[in-house]
GUFILO-955578 format. One record per residue: x, y, z of N, C-alpha, C in turn; residue in one letter. Coordinates in pm, whole numbers. Atoms other than C-alpha are relative to their C-alpha. Example, Ala and Ser with C-alpha at 12.3 -4.5 7.8 and 13.67 -1.06 7.14 Angstrom:
n_east	n_north	n_up	ca_east	ca_north	ca_up	c_east	c_north	c_up	residuo
89	-119	0	1230	-450	780	90	120	0	A
-82	-119	-6	1367	-106	714	-77	109	73	S
//
This chain:
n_east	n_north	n_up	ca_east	ca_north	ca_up	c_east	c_north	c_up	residuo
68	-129	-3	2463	-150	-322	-151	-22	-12	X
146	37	4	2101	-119	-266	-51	92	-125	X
95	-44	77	1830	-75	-531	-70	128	1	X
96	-141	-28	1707	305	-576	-84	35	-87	X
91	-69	84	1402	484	-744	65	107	-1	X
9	-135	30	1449	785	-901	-130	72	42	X
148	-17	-62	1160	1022	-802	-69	24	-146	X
65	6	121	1025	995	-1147	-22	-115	-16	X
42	196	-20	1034	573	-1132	-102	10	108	X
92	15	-186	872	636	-764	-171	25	-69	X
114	-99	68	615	880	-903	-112	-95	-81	X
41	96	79	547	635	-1163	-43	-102	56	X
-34	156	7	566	309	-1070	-145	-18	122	X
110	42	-79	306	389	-766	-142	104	-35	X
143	-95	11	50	664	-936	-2	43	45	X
50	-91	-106	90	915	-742	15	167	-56	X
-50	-144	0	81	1306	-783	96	53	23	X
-105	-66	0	379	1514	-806	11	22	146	X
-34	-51	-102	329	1642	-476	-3	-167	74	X
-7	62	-81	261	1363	-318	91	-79	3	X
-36	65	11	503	1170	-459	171	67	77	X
-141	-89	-62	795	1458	-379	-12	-34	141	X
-16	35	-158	678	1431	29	41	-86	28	X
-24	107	-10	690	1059	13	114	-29	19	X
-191	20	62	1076	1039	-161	9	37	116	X
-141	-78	-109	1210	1312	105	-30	-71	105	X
29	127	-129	1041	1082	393	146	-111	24	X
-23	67	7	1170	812	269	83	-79	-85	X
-50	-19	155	1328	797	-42	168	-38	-3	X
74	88	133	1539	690	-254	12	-192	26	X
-29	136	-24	1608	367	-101	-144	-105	-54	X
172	61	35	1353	100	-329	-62	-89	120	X
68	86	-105	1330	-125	-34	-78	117	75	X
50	-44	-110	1241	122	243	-132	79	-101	X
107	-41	64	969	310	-22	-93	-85	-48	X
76	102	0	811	-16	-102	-52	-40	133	X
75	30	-111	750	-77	253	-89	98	42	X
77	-77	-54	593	213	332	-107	37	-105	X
136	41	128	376	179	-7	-111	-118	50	X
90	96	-11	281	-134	141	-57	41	119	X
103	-80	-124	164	-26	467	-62	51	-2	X
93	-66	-11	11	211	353	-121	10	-81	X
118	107	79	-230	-13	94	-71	-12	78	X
41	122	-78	-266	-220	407	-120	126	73	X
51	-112	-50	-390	87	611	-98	42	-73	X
126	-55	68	-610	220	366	-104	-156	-11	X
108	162	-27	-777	-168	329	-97	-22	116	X
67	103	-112	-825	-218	696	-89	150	-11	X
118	-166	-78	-1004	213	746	-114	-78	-111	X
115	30	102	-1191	62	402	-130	-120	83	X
47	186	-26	-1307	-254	575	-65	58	117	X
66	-16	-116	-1389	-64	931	-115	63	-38	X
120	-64	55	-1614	179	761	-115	-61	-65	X
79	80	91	-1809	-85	541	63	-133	15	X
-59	108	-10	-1745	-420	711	-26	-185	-134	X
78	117	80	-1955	-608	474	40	17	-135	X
-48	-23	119	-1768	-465	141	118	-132	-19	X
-100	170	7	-1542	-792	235	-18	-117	-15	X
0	131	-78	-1586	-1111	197	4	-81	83	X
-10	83	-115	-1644	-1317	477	142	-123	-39	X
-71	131	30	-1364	-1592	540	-71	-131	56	X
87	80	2	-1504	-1912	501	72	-62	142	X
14	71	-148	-1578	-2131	872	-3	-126	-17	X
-3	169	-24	-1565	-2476	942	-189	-37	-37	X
166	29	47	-2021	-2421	916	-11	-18	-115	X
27	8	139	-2005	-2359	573	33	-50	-97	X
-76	171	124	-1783	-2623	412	-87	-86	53	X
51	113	-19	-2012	-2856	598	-124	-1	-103	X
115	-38	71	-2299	-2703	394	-114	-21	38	X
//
């Protein structure tokens, strides 16, 4: 049997507002796998709009130039 949130664990467990957390569940809910994925996506999603808007709030990844020093 698969792993479920309650919508009070859900609620919890990711910080979210009542409401938002109720839309979320009925989406998707209560299955913990399928609500963890769409938690994570939607981290990821908010990261990359963060990153297009303010490319330079990121760290560069380091190049083959700059280990040479």
């Amino acid at each position: 049997m698969a792993s479920t949130y309650s919508l009070d664990q859900f609620r919890d467990h990711y910080l979210l507002k009542n409401e938002e957390a109720e839309r979320i569940y009925r989406i998707s809910g209560p299955a913990r796998g399928d609500l963890d994925a769409l938690m994570l996506a939607r981290s990821r999603r908010a990261n990359a709009e963060g990153w297009a808007l303010d490319p330079y709030s990121m760290p560069l990844a380091e190049t083959r130039q700059s280990r040479k020093g």
